[in-house]
C-alpha positions in Angstrom: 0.0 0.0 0.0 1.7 3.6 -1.3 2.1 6.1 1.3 -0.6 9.1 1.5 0.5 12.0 -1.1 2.6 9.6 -2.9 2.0 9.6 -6.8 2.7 6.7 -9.3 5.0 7.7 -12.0 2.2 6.2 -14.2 0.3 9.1 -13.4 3.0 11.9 -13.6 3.2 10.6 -17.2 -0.5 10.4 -17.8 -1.2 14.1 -17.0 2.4 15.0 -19.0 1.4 13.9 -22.1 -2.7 15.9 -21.3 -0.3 19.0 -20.7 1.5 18.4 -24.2 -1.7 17.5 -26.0 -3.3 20.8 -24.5 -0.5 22.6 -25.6 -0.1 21.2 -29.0 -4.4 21.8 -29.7 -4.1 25.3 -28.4 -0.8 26.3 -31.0 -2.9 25.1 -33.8 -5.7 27.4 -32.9 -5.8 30.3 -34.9 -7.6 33.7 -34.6 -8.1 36.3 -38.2 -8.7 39.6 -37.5 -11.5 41.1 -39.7 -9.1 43.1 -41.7 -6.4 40.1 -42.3 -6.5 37.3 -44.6 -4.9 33.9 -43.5 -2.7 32.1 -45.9 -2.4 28.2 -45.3 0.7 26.4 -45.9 1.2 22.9 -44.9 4.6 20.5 -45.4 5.3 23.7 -48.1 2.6 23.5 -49.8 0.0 26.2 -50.0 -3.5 25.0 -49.0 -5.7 28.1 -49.2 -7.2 31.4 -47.6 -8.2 31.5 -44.3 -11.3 34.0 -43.4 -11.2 36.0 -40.5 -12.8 34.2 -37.6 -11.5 31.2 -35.2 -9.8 28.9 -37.0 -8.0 25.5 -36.1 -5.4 24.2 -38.1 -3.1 20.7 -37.8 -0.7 21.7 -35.6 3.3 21.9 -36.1 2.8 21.4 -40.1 0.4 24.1 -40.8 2.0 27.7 -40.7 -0.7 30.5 -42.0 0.6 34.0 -42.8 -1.5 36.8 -41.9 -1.9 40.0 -44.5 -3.4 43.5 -43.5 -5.8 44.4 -46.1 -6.1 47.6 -45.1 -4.5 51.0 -46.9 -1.2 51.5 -45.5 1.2 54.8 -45.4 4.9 54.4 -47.2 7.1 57.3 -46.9 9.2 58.3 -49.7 12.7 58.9 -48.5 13.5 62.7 -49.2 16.0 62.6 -52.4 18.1 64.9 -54.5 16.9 65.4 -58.2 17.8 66.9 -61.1 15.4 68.7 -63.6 15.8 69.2 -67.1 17.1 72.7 -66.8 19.6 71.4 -64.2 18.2 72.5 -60.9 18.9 70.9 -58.1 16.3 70.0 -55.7 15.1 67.9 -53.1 11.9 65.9 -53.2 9.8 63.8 -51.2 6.1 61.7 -50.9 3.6 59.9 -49.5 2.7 56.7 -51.1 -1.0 54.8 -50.2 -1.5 51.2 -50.9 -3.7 48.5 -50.3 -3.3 44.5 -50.8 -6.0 43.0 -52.5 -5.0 40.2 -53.9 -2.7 38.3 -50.7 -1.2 35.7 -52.6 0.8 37.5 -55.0 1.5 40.3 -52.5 2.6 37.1 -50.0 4.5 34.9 -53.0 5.6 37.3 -55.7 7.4 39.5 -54.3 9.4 39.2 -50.6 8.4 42.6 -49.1 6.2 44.3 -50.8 6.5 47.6 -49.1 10.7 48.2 -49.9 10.1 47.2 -53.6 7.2 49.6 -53.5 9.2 52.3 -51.9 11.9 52.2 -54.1 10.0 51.9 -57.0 8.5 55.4 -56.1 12.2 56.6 -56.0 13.2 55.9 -59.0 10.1 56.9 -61.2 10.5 60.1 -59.1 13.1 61.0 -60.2 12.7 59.9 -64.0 9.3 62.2 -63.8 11.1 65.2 -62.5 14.2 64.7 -64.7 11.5 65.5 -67.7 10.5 68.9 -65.8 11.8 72.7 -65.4 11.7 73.7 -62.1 9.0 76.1 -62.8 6.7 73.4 -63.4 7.6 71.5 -60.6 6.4 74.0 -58.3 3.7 74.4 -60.0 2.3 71.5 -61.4 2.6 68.8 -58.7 -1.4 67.8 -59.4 0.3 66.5 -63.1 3.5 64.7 -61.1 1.1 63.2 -58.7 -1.3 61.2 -61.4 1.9 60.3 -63.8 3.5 59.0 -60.5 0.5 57.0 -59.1 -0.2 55.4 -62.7 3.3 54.4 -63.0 3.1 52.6 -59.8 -0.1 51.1 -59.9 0.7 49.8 -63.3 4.0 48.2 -62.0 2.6 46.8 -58.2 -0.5 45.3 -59.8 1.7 42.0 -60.4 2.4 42.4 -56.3 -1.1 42.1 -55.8 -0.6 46.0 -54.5 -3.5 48.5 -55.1 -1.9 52.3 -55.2 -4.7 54.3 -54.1 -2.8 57.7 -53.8 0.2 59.4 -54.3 1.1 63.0 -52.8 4.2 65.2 -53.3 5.3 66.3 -49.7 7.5 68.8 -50.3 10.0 70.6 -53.5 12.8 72.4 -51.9 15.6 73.7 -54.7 19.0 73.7 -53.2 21.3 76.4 -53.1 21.4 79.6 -55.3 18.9 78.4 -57.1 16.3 78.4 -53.5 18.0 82.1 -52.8 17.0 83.5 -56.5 13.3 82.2 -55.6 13.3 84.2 -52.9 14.4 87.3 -54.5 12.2 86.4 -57.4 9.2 85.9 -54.6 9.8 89.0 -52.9 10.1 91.3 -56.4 6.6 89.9 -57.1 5.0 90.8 -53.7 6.4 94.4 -53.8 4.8 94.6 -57.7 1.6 93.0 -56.4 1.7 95.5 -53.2 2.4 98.5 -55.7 -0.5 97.5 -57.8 -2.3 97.4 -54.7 -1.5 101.2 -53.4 -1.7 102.3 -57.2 -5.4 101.0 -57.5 -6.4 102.4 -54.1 -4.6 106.0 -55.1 -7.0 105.6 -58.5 -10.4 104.8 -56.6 -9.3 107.9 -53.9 -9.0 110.5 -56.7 -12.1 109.1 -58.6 -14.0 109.1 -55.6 -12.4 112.9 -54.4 -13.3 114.2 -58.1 -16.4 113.0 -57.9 -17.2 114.5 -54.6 -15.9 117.7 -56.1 -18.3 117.5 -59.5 -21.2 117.1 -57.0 -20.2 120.2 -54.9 -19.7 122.2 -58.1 -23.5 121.0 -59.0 -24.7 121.8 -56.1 -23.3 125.2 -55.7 -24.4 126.1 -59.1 -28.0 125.1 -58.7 -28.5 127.0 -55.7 -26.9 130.1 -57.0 -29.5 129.5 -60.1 -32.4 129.3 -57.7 -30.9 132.3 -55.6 -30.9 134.3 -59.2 -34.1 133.0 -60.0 -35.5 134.3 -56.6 -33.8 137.3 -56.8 -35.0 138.2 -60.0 -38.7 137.1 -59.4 -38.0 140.2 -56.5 -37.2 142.6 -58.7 -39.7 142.0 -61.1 -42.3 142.0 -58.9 -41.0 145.5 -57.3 -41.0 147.1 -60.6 -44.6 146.0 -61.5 -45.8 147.3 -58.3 -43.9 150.5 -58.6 -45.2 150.6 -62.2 -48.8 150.4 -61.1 -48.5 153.0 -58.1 -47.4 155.6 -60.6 -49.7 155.0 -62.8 -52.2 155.2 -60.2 -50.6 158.6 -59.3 -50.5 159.8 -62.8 -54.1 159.2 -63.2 -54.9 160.9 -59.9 -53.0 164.1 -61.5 -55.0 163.8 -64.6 -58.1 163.5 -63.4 -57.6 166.2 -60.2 -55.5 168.8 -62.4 -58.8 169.2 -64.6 -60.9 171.6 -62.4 -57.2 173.7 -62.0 -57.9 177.1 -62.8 -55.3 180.0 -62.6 -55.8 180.6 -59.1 -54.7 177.2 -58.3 -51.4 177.2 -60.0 -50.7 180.6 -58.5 -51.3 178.5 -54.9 -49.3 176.0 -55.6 -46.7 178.6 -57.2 -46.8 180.7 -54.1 -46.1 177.3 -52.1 -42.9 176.4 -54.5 -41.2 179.9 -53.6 -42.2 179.7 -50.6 -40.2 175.7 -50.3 -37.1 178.1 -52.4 -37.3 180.2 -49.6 -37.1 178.1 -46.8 -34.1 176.3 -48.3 -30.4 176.9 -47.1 -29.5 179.5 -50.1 -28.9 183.3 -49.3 -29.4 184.2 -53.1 -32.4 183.3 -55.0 -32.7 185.0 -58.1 -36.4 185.6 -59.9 -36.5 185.1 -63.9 -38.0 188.8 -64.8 -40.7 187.9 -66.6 -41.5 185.3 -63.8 -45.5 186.2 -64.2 -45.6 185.2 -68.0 -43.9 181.9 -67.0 -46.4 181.2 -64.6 -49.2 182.1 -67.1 -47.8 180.0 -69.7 -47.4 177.1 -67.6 -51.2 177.5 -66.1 -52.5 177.7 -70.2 -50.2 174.7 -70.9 -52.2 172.9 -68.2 -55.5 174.0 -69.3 -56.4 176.7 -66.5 -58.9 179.5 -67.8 -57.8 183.0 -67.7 -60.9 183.5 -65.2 -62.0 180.7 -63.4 -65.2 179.6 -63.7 -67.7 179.2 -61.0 -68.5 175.8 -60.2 -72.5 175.1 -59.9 -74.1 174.1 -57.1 -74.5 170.7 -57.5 -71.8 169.8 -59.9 -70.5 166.2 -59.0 -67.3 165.8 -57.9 -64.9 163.1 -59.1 -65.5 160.3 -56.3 -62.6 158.9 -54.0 -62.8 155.6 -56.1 -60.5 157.6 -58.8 -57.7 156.5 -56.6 -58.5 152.6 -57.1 -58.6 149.9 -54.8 -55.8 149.3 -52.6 -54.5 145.8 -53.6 -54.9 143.1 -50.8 -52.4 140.2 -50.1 -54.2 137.6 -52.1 -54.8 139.7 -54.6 -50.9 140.2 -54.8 -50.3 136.4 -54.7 -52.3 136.3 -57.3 -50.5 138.7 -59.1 -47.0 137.2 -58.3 -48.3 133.1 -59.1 -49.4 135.1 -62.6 -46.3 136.5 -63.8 -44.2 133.0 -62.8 -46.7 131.5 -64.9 -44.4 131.2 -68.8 -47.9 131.6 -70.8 -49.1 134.9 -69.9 -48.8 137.7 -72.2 -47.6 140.8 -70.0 -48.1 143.3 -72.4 -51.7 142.1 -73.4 -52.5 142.2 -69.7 -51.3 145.3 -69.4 -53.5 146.7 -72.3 -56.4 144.9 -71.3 -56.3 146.5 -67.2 -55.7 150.0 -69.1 -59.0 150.0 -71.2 -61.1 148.9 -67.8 -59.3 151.8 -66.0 -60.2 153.7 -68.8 -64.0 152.8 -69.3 -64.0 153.3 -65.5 -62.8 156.7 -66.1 -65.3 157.6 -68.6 -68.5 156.1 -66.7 -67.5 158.4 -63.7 -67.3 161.4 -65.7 
């Protein structure tokens, strides 16, 4: 009978060989991401594709090689190129790929992403050897598809996809980068003296125009001001015209009844305004009597004046005509800013109604 804790060496073996079997099971299980693809090989001999999932293959024959199907990121080494107008300059990209087919990309070629990488090197600088400088600075769209179909063309027997090619960066070496400069700085300072010369143009358009408008203004409202101004004036000389010829018909019609003893009055009453003036001579024509009796038969005045009868109707106060009111003057002033109105047929017309007034009040 074996002692208590005491184990046969049939059972150390026993659980031995369950530890190896364990261990040999679990190295033939295999796990595929969902953006790999497995590739069998057993005894050296492909087998197949393996799907993503859990997988179990024959242990310590079996190998599977596991391929990211997903686009991947290469970086061009930054190299120095020649262009055709023998400028050097460094260059540099960004390559994208994707595997699609993993067999070829697996047993074609044996890495994929060097031969890939070099491959963009060398057509690099074959594309930019057929280019001035000028238009490699400014034509990387054009360098970028000839680049990407010369790769894609040349990896699709890698079972490589080139989905994208950028040019990082074009730096010129040398004196050829410090006449850029220049050359970039001469074309800022013309672009910023087009720029000051424009905005001095627009100023003196907009300060001439400014002026014009002043001018215009200035000369309509001294137009209007003459305008106004002689409206004025031509309305003070109708109304002076019509008081004196109110006060010319007064004299007519109040110098008719004058007889001789009348103008001697108002003879007496001009000597006596001589008189009172600030001369100390006044001198008398001799014959100063015949004068006056000229000037009183020149007037109409009678040698004897006649008695007036009883009765005899005097010229009314109407002879002096109605005093003009303010609407009646608006009226007058709205008339002669009309441009129709005949003044001088006005005129004639208001004479021959003062006149035929005249006569009905005689």
């Amino acid at each position: 009978m074996l002692p208590v804790g005491a184990i046969p060496w049939t059972g150390l073996v026993t659980i031995f060989l369950i530890i190896v079997i364990v261990i040999i099971f679990a190295s033939g299980v295999v796990i595929v991401q969902p953006y790999e693809q497995g590739l069998q090989i057993r005894l050296g001999q492909y087998i197949g594709r393996m799907n993503p999932g859990f997988r179990w293959v024959i242990p310590l024959i079996t190998r599977v090689i596991k391929l990211d199907l997903r686009t991947e990121v290469m970086d061009v080494p930054r190299q120095e190129v020649i262009t055709k107008d023998n400028s050097p300059t460094n260059v540099d990209a960004i390559v994208y790929v994707r595997v699609i087919d993993p067999e070829k990309a697996y047993f074609e070629v044996m890495n994929y992403r060097a031969a890939t990488v070099a491959l963009a090197q060398t057509s690099l600088r074959g594309i930019i050897g057929d280019m001035e400088l000028d238009e490699v600075l400014y034509n990387r769209d054009i360098i970028n598809a000839r680049l990407r179909d010369i790769l894609d063309r040349e990896t699709d027997a890698w079972g490589v996809k080139v989905e994208r090619v950028e040019i990082k960066e074009v730096d010129p070496v040398g004196p050829v980068k410090q006449a850029m400069t220049e050359q970039t700085a001469a074309e800022r300072e013309r672009r910023a003296a087009i720029l000051r010369a424009d905005g001095e143009k627009r100023a003196a358009i907009l300060k001439a125009e400014g002026s014009r408008q002043s001018i215009i203004l200035e000369a309509e409202g001294e137009r209007q001001s003459k305008i106004l101004r002689a409206e004025g004036e031509r309305m003070s000389r109708i109304l002076q015209a019509q008081g004196e010829a109110q006060g010319l018909r007064i004299i007519s019609v109040g110098a008719r009844p004058l007889d001789k003893r009348a103008i001697t009055v108002l003879s007496l009453d001009a000597l006596k305004q001589m008189a009172e003036g600030q001369a100390t001579k006044i001198i008398f024509p001799f014959e100063l009597s015949t004068i006056v009796r000229q000037a009183a038969e020149y007037l109409g005045a009678t040698v004897e004046a006649p008695d007036v009868p009883e009765g005899t109707q005097m010229p009314s106060e109407d002879i002096l005509g109605e005093i003009p009111s303010k609407e009646e003057l608006r009226a007058v002033e709205e008339a002669a800013k009309a441009p129709d109105i005949d003044v001088e047929k006005e005129t004639r017309k208001k004479a021959q109604e003062l006149a035929k007034e005249e006569g009905e009040g005689l």
